[in-house]
C-alpha positions in Angstrom: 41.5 -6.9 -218.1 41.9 -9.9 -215.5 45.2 -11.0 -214.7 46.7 -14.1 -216.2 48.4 -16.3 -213.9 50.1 -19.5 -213.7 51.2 -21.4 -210.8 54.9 -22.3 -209.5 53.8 -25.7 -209.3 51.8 -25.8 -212.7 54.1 -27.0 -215.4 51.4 -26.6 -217.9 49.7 -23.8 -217.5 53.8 -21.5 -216.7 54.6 -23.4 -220.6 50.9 -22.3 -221.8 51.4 -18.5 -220.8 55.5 -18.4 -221.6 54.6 -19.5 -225.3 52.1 -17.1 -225.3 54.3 -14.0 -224.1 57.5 -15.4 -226.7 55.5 -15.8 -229.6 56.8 -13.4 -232.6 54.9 -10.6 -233.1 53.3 -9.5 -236.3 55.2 -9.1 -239.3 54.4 -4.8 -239.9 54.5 -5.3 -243.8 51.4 -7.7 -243.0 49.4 -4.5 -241.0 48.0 -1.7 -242.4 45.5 1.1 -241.7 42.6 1.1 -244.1 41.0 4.3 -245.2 37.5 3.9 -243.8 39.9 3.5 -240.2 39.9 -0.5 -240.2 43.5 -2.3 -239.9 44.2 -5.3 -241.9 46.4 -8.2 -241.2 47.0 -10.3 -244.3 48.0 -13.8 -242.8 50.8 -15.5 -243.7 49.2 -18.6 -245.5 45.9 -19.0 -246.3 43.5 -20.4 -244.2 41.7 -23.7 -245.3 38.5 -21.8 -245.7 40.4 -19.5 -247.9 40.8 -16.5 -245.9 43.6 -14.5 -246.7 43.3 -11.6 -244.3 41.5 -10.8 -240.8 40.3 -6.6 -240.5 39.5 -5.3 -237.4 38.5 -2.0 -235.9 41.7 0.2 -235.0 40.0 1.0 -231.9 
C-alpha cells in the first residue's frame, strides 16, 4: 500500500489526510459477518438510490 503524504507547506492536502485519519469509525451494531463469510455494513441513512447497506468480502 503506497504511503500517503501531505506536505508541511500544503494546507490542503495536511486538512484532507487529518479529516481522513479523525473520522469516527464504524458504528459495530452497523457490521456483521454474514454466513456465506461476507460482512455487512448497514449505512446509517439511506442512500438516494435507495441503498440501505454495502457487503463486502471479509477478506
Amino acid at each position: 500500500m503506497p504511503a500517503t503524504r501531505a506536505g508541511g507547506l500544503n494546507a490542503a492536502a495536511r486538512e484532507a489526510l487529518l479529516r481522513y485519519v479523525l473520522r469516527p469509525p464504524s458504528a459495530q451494531e452497523r457490521v456483521a459477518l454474514q454466513e456465506d463469510g461476507l460482512v455487512r455494513l448497514s449505512l446509517e441513512r439511506a442512500f438516494a438510490d435507495g441503498t440501505v447497506a454495502v457487503v463486502a468480502t471479509g477478506t
